[in-house]
N, CA, C and O atoms as a GROMACS GRO file, in nm:
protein
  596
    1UNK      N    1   4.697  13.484  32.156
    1UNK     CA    2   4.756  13.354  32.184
    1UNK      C    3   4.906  13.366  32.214
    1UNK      O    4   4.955  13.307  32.310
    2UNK      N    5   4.966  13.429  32.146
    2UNK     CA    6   5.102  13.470  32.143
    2UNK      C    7   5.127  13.547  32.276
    2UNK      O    8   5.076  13.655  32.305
    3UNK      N    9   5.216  13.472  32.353
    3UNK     CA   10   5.238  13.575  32.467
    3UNK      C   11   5.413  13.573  32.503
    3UNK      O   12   5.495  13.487  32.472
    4UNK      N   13   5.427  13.669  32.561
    4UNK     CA   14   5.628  13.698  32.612
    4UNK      C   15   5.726  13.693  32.473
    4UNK      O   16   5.825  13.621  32.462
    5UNK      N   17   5.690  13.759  32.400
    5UNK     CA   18   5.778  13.800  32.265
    5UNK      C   19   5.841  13.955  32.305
    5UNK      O   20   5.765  14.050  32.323
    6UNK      N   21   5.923  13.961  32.312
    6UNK     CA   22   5.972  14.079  32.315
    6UNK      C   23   6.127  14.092  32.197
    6UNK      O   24   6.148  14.039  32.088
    7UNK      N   25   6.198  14.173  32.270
    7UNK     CA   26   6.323  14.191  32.146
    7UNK      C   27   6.472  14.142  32.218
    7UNK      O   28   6.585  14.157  32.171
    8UNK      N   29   6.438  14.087  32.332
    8UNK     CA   30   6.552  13.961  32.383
    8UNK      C   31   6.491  13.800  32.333
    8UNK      O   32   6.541  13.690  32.354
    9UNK      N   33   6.364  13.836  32.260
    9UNK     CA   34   6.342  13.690  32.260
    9UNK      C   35   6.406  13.570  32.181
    9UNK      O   36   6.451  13.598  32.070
   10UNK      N   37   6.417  13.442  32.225
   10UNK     CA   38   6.515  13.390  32.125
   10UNK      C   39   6.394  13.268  32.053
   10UNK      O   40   6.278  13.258  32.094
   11UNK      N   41   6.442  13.196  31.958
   11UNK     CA   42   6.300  13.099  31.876
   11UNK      C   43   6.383  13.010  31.825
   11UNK      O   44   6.470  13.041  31.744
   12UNK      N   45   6.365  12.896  31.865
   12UNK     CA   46   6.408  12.710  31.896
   12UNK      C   47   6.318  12.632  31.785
   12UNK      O   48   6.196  12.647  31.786
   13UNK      N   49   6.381  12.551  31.693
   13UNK     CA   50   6.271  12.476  31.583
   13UNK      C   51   6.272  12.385  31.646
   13UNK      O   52   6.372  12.408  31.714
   14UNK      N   53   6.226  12.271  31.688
   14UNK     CA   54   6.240  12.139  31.701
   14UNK      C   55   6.112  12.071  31.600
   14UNK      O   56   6.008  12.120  31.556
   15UNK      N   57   6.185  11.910  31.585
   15UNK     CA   58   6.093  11.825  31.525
   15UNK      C   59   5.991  11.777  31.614
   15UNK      O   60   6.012  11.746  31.732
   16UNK      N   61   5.857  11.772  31.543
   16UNK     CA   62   5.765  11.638  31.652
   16UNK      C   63   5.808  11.590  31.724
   16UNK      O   64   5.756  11.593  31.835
   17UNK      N   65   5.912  11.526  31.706
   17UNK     CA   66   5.996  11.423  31.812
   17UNK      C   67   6.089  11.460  31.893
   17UNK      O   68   6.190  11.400  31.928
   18UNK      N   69   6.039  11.592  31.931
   18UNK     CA   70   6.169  11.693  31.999
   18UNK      C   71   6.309  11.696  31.987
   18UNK      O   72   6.374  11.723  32.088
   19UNK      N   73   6.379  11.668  31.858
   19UNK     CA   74   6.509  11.706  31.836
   19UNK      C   75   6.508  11.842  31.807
   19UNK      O   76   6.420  11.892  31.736
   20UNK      N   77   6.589  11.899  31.851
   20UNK     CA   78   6.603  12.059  31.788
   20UNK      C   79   6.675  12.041  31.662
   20UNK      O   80   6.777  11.976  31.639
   21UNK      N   81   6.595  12.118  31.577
   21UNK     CA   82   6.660  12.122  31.467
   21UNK      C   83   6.736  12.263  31.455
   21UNK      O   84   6.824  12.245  31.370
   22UNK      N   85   6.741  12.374  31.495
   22UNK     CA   86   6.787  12.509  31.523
   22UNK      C   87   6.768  12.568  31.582
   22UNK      O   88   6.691  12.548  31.676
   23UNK      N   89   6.841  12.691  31.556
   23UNK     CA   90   6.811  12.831  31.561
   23UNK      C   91   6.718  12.958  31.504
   23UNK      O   92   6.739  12.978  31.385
   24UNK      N   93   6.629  13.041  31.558
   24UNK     CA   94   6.577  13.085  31.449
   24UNK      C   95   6.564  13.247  31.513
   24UNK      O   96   6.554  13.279  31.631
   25UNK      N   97   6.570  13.338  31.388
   25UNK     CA   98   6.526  13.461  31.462
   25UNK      C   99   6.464  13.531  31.454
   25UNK      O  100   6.485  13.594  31.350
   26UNK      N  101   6.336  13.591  31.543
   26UNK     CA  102   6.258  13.619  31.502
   26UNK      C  103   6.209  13.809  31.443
   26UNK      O  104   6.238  13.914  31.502
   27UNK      N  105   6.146  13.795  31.337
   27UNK     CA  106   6.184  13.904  31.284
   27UNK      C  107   6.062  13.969  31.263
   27UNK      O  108   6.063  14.076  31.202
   28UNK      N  109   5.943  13.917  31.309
   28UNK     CA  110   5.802  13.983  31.327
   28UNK      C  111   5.697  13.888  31.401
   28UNK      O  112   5.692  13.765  31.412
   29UNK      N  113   5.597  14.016  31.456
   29UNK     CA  114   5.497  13.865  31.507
   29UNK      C  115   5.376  13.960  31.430
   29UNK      O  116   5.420  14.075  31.428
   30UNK      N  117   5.267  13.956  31.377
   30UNK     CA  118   5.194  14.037  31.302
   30UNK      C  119   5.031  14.003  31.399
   30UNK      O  120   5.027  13.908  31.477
   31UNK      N  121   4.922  14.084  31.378
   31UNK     CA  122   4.810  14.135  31.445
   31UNK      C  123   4.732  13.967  31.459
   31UNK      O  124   4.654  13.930  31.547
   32UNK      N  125   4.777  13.899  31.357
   32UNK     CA  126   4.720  13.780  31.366
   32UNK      C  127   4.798  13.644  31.412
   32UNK      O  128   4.758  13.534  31.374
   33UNK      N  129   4.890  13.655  31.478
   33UNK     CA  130   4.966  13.611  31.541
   33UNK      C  131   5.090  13.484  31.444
   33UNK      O  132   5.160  13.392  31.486
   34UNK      N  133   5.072  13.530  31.332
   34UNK     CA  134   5.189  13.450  31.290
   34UNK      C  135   5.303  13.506  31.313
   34UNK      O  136   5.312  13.626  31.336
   35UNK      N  137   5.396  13.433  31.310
   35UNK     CA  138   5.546  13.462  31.342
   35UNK      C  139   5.652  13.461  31.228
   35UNK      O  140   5.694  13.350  31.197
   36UNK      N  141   5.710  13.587  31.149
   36UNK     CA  142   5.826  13.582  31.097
   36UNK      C  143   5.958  13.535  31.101
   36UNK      O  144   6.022  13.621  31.162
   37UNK      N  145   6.026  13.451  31.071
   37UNK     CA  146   6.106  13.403  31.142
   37UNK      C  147   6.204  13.376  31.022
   37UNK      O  148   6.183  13.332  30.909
   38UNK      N  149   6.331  13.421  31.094
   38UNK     CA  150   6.537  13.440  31.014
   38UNK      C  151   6.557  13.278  31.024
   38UNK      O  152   6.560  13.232  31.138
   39UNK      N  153   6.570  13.184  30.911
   39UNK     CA  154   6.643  13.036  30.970
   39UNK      C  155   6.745  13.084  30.863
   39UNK      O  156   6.760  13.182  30.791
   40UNK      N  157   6.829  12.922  30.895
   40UNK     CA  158   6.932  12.962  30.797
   40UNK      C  159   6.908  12.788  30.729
   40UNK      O  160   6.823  12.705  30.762
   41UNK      N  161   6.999  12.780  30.645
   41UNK     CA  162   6.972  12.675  30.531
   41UNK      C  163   6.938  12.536  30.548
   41UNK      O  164   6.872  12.455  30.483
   42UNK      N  165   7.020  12.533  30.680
   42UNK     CA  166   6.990  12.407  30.716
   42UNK      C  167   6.858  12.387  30.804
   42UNK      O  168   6.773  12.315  30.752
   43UNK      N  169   6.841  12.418  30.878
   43UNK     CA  170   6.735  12.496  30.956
   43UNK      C  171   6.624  12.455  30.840
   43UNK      O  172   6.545  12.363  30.859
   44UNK      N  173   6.628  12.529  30.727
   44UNK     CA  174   6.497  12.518  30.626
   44UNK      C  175   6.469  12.362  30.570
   44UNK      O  176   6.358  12.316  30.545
   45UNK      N  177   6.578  12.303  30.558
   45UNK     CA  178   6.623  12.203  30.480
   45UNK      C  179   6.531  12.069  30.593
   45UNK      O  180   6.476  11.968  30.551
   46UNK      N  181   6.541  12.108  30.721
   46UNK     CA  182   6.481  12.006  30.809
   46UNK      C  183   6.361  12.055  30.855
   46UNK      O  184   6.294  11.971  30.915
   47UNK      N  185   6.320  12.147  30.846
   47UNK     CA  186   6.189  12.186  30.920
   47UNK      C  187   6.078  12.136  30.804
   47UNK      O  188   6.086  12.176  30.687
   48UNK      N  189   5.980  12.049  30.847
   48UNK     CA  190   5.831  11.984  30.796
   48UNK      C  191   5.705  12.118  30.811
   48UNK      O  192   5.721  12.234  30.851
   49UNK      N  193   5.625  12.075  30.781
   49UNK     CA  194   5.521  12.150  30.746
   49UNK      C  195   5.491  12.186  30.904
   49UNK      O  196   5.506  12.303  30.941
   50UNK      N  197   5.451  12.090  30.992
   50UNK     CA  198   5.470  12.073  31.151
   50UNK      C  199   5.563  12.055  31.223
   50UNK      O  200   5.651  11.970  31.208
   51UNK      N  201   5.553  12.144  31.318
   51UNK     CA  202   5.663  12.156  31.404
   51UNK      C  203   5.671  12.197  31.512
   51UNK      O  204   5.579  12.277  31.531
   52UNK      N  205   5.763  12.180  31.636
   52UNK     CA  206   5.729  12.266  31.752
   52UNK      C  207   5.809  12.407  31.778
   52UNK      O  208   5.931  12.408  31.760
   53UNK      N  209   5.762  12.488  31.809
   53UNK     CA  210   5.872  12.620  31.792
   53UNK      C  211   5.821  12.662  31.938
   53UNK      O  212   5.705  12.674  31.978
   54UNK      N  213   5.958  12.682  32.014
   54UNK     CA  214   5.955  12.730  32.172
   54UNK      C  215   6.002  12.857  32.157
   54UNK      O  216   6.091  12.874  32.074
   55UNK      N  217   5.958  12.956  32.223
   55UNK     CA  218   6.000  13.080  32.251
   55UNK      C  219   6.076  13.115  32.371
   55UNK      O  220   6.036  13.048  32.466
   56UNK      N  221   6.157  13.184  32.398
   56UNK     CA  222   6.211  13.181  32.558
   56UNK      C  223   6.322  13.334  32.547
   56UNK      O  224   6.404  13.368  32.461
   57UNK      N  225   6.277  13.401  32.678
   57UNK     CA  226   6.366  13.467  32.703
   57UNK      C  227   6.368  13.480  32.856
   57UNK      O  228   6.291  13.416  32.928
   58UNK      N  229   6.484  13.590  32.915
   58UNK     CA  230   6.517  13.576  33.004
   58UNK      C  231   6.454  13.612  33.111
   58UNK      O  232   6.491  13.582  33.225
   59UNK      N  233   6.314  13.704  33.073
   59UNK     CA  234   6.183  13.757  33.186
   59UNK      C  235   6.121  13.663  33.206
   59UNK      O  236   6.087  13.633  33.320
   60UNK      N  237   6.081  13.574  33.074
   60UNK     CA  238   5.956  13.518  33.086
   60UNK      C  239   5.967  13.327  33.086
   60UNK      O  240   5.882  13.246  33.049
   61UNK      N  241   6.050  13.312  33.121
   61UNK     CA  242   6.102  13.142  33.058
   61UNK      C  243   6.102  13.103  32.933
   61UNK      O  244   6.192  13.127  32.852
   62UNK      N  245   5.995  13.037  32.910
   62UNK     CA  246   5.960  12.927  32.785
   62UNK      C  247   5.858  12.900  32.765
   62UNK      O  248   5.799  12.856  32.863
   63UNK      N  249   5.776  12.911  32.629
   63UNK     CA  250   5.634  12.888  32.564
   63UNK      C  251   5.696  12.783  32.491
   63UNK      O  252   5.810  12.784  32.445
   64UNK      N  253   5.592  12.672  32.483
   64UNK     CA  254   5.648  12.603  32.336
   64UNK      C  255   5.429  12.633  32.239
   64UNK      O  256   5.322  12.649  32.297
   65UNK      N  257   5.454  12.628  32.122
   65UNK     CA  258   5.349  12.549  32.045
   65UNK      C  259   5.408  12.471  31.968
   65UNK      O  260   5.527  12.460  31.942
   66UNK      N  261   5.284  12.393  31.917
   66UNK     CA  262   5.312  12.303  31.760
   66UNK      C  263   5.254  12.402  31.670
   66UNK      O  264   5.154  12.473  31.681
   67UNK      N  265   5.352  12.386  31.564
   67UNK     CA  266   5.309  12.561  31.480
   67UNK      C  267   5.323  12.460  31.358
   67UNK      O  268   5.352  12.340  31.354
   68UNK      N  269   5.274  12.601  31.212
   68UNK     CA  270   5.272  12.510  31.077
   68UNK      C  271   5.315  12.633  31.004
   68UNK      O  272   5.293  12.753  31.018
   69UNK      N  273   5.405  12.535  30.895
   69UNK     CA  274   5.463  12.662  30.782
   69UNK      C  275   5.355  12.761  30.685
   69UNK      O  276   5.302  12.715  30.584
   70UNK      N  277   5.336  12.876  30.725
   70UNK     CA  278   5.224  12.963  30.645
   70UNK      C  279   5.290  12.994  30.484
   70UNK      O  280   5.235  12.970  30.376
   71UNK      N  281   5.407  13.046  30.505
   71UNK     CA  282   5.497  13.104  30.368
   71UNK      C  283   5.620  13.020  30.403
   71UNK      O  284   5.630  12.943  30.498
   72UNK      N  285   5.744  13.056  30.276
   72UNK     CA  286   5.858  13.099  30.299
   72UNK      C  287   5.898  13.160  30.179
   72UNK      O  288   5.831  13.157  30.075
   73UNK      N  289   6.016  13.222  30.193
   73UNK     CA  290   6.060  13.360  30.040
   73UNK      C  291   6.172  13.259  30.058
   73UNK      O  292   6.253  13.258  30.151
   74UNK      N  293   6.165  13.170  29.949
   74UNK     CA  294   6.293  13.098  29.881
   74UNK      C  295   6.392  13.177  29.865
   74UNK      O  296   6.506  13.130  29.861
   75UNK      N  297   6.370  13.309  29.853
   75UNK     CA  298   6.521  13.443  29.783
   75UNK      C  299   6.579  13.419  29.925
   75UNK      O  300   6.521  13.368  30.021
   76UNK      N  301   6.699  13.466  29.918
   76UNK     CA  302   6.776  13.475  30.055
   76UNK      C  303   6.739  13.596  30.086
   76UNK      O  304   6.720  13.694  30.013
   77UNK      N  305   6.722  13.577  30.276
   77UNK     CA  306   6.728  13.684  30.320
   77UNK      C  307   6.861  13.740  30.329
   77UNK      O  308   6.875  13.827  30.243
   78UNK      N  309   6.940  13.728  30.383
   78UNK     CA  310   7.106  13.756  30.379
   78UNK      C  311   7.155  13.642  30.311
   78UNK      O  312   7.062  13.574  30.267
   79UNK      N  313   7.280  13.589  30.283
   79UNK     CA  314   7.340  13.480  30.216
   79UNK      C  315   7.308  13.404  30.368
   79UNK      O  316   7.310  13.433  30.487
   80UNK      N  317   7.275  13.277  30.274
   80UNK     CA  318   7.220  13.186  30.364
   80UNK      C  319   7.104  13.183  30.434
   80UNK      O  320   7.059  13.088  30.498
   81UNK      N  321   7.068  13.268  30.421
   81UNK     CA  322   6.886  13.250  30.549
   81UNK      C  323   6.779  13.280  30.452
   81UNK      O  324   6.791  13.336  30.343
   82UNK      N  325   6.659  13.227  30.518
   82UNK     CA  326   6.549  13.233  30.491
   82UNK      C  327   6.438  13.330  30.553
   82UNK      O  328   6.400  13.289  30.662
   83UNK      N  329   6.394  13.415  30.522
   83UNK     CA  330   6.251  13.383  30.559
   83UNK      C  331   6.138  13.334  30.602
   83UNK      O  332   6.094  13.292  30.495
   84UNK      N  333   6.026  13.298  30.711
   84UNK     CA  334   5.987  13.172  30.709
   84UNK      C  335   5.861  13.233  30.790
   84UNK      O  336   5.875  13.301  30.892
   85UNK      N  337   5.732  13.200  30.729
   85UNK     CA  338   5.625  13.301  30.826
   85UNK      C  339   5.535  13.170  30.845
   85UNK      O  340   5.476  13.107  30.757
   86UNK      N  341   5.541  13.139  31.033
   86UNK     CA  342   5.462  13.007  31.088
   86UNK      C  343   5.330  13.078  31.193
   86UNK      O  344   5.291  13.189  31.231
   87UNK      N  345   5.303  12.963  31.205
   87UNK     CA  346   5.148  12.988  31.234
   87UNK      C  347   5.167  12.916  31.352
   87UNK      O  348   5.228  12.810  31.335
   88UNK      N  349   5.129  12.945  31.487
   88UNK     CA  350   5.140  12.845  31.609
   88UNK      C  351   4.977  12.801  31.598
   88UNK      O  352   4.880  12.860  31.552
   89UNK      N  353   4.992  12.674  31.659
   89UNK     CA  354   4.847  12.649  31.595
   89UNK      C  355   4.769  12.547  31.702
   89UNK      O  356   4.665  12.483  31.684
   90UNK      N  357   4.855  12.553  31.821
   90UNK     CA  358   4.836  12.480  31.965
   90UNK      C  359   4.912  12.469  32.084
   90UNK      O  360   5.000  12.382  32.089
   91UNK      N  361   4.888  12.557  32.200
   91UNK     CA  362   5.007  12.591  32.294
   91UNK      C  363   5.046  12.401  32.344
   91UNK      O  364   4.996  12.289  32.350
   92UNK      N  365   5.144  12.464  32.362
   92UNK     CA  366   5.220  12.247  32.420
   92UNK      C  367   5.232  12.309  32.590
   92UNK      O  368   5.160  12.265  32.679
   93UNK      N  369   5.320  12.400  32.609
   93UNK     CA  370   5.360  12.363  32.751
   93UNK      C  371   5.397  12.526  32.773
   93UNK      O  372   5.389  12.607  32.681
   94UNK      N  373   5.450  12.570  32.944
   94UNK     CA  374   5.500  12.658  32.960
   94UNK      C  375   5.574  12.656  33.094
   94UNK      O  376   5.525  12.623  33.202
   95UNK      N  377   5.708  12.700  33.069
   95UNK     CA  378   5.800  12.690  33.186
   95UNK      C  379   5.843  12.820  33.236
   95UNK      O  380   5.873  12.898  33.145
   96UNK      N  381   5.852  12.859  33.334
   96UNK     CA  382   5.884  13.001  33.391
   96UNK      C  383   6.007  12.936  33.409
   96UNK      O  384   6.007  12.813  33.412
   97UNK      N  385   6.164  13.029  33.426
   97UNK     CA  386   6.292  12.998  33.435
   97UNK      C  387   6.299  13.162  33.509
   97UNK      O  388   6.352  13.244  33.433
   98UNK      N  389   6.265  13.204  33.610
   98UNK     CA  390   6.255  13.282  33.693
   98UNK      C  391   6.368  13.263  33.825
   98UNK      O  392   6.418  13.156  33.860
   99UNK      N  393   6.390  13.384  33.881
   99UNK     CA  394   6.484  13.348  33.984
   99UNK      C  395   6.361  13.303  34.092
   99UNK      O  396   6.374  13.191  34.142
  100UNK      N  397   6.245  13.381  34.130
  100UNK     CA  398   6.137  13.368  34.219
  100UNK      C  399   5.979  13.345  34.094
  100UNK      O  400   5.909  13.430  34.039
  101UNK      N  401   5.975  13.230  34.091
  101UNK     CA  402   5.840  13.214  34.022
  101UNK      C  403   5.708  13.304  34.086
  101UNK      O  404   5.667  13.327  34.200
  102UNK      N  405   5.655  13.348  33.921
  102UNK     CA  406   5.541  13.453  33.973
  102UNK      C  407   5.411  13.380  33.965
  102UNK      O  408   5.419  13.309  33.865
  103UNK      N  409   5.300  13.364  34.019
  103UNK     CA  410   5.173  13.361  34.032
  103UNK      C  411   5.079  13.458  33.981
  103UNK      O  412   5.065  13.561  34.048
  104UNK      N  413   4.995  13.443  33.848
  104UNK     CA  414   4.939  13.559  33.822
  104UNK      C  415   4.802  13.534  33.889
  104UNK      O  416   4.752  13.423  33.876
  105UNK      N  417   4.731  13.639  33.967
  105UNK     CA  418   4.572  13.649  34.056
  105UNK      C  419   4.492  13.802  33.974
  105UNK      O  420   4.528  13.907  33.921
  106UNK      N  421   4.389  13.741  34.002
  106UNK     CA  422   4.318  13.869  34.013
  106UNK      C  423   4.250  13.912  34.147
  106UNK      O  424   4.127  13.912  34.146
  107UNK      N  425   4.292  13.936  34.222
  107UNK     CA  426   4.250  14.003  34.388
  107UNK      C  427   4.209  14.103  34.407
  107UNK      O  428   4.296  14.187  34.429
  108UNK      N  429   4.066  14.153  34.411
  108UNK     CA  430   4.031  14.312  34.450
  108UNK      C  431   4.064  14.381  34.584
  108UNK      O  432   4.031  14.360  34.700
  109UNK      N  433   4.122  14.449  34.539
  109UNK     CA  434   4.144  14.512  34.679
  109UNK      C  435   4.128  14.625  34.712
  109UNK      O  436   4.078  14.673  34.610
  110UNK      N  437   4.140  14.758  34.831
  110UNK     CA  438   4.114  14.852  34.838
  110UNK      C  439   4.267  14.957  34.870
  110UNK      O  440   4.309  14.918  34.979
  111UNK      N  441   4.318  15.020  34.841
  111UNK     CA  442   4.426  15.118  34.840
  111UNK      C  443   4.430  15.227  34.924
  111UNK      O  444   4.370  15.311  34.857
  112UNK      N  445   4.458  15.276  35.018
  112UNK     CA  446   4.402  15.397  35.115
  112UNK      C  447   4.492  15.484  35.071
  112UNK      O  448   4.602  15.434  35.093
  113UNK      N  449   4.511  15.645  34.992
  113UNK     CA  450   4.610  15.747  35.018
  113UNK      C  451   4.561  15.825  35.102
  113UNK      O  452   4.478  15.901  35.053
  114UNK      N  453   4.585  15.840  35.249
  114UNK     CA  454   4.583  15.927  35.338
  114UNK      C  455   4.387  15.894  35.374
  114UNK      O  456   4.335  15.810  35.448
  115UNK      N  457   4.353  15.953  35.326
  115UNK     CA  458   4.183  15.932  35.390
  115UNK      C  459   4.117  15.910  35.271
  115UNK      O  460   4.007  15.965  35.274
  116UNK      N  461   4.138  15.850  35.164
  116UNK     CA  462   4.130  15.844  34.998
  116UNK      C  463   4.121  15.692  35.020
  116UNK      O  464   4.192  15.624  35.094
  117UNK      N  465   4.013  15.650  34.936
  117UNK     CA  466   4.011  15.510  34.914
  117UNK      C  467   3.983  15.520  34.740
  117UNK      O  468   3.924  15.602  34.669
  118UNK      N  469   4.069  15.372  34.711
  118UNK     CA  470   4.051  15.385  34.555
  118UNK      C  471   4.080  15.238  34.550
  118UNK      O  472   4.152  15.173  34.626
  119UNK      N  473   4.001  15.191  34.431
  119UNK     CA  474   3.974  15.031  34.395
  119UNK      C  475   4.120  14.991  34.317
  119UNK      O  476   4.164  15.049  34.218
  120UNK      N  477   4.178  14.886  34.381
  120UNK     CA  478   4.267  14.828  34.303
  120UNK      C  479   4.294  14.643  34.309
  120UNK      O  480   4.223  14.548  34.346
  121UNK      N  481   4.382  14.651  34.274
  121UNK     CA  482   4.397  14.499  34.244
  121UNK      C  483   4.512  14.411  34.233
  121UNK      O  484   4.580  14.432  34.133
  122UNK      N  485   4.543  14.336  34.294
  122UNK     CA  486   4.678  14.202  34.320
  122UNK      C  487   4.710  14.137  34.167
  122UNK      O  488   4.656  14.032  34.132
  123UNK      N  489   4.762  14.178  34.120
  123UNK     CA  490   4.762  14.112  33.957
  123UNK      C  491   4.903  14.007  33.946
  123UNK      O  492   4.926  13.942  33.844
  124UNK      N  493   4.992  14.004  34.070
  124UNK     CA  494   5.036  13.888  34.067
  124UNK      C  495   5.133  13.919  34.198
  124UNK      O  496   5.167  14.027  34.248
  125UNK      N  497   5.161  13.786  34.234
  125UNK     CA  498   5.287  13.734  34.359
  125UNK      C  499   5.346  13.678  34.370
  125UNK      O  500   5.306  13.562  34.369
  126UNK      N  501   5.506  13.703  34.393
  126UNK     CA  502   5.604  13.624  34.366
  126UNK      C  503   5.675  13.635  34.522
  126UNK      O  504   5.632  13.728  34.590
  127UNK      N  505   5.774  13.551  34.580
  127UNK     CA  506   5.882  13.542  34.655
  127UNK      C  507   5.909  13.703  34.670
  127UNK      O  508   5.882  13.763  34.774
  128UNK      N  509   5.965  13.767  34.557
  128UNK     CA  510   6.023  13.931  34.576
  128UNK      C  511   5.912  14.053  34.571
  128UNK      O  512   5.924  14.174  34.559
  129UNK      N  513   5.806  13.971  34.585
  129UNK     CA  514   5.705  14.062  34.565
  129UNK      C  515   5.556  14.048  34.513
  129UNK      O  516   5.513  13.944  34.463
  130UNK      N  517   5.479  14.165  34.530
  130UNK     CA  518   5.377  14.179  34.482
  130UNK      C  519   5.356  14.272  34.391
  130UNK      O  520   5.417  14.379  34.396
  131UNK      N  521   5.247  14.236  34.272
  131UNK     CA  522   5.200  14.372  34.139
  131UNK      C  523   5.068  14.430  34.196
  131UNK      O  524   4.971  14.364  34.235
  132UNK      N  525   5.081  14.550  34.196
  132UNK     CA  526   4.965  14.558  34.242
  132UNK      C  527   4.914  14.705  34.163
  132UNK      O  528   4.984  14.805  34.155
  133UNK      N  529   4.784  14.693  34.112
  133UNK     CA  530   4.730  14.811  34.029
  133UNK      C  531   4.634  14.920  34.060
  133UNK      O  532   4.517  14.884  34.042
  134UNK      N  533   4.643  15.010  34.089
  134UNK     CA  534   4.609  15.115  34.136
  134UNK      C  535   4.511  15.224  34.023
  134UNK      O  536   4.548  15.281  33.921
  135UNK      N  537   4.369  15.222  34.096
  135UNK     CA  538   4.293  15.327  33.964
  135UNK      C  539   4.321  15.453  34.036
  135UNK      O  540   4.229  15.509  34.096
  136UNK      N  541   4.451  15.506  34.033
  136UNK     CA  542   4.511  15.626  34.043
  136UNK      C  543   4.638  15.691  34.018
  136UNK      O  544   4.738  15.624  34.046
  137UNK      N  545   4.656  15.800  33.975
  137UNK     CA  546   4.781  15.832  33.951
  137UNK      C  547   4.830  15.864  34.070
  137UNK      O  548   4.778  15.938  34.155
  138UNK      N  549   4.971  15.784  34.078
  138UNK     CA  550   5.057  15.793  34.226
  138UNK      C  551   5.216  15.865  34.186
  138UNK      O  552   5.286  15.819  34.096
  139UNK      N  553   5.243  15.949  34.246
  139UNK     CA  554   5.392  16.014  34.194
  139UNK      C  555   5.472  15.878  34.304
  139UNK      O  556   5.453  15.799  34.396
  140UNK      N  557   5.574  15.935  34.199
  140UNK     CA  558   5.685  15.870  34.240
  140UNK      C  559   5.744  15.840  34.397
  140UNK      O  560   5.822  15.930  34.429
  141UNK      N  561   5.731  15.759  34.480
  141UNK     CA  562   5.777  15.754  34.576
  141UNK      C  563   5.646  15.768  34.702
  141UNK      O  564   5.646  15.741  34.822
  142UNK      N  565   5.557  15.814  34.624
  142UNK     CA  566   5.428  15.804  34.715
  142UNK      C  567   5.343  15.689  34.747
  142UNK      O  568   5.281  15.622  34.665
  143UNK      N  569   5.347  15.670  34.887
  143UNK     CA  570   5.292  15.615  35.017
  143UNK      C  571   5.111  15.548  35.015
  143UNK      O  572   5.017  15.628  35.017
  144UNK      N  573   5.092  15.425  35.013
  144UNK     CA  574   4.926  15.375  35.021
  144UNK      C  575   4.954  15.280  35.093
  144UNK      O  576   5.062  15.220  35.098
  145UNK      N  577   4.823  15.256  35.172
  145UNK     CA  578   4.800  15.141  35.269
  145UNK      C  579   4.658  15.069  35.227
  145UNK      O  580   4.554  15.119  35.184
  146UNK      N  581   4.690  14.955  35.252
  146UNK     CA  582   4.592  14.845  35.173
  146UNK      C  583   4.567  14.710  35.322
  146UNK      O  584   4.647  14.622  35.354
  147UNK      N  585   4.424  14.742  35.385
  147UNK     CA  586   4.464  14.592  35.477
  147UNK      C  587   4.448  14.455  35.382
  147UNK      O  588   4.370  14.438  35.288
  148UNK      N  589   4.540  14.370  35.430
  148UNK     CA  590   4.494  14.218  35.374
  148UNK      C  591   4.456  14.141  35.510
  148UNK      O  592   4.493  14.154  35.626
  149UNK      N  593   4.354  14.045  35.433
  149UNK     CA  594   4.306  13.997  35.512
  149UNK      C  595   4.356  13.820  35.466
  149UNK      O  596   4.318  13.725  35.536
   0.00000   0.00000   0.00000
């Protein structure tokens, strides 16, 4: 469920009623998709059991869900912060903030190296380009032709 977390990612609390209530940072996402998450006092002091928590970084735009408090470790994590392990528990929306918005496809296609044909596939298209996946190992800088139709 959890998708575009990486280690530029940044994590937004807002209320139901979309006020942001903070900042938050995130400090694990675990196999079952809850999210660890750094607030700081105030941050804890306003966040409800429900809530919306947006994710966003600079590859991927913006996820939001409505998520719910699983834990929190009352001890401080550093002076002043918390701990706080949420549960997303319904995607809300998703915004790409892209210079060229991408299109993800699945397109079969065929790959030619030299007199070599090998099955591949369009896995997405944007303005700057195309992804395209290849069931072959290709060195660096090496040459395939693919007709589109």
């Amino acid at each position: 469920m959890i998708e575009m977390i990486d280690q530029t990612s940044k994590a937004l609390i807002y209320s139901d009623e979309r006020i942001l209530l903070g900042k938050a940072v995130i400090n694990c996402v675990t196999v079952d998709d809850s999210i660890s998450l750094i607030v700081d006092d105030e941050v804890l002091e306003q966040m409800q059991t429900s809530f919306i928590l947006t994710l966003t970084n600079d590859a991927y735009g913006l996820v939001s869900y409505k998520a719910e408090i699983e834990t929190f470790r009352r001890e401080s994590y550093e002076h002043g912060t918390y701990v706080v392990v949420v549960r997303p528990v319904e995607f809300i929306e998703r915004i790409q903030r892209r210079e060229n918005f991408k299109i993800k496809v699945t397109i079969p296609i065929t790959a030619y190296f030299g007199s070599e044909e090998y099955e591949a596939e369009i896995k997405d298209i944007s303005a700057s380009g195309v992804l395209i996946a290849i069931k072959k190992e290709a060195g660096l800088g090496e040459r395939f032709d693919s007709p589109f139709e």
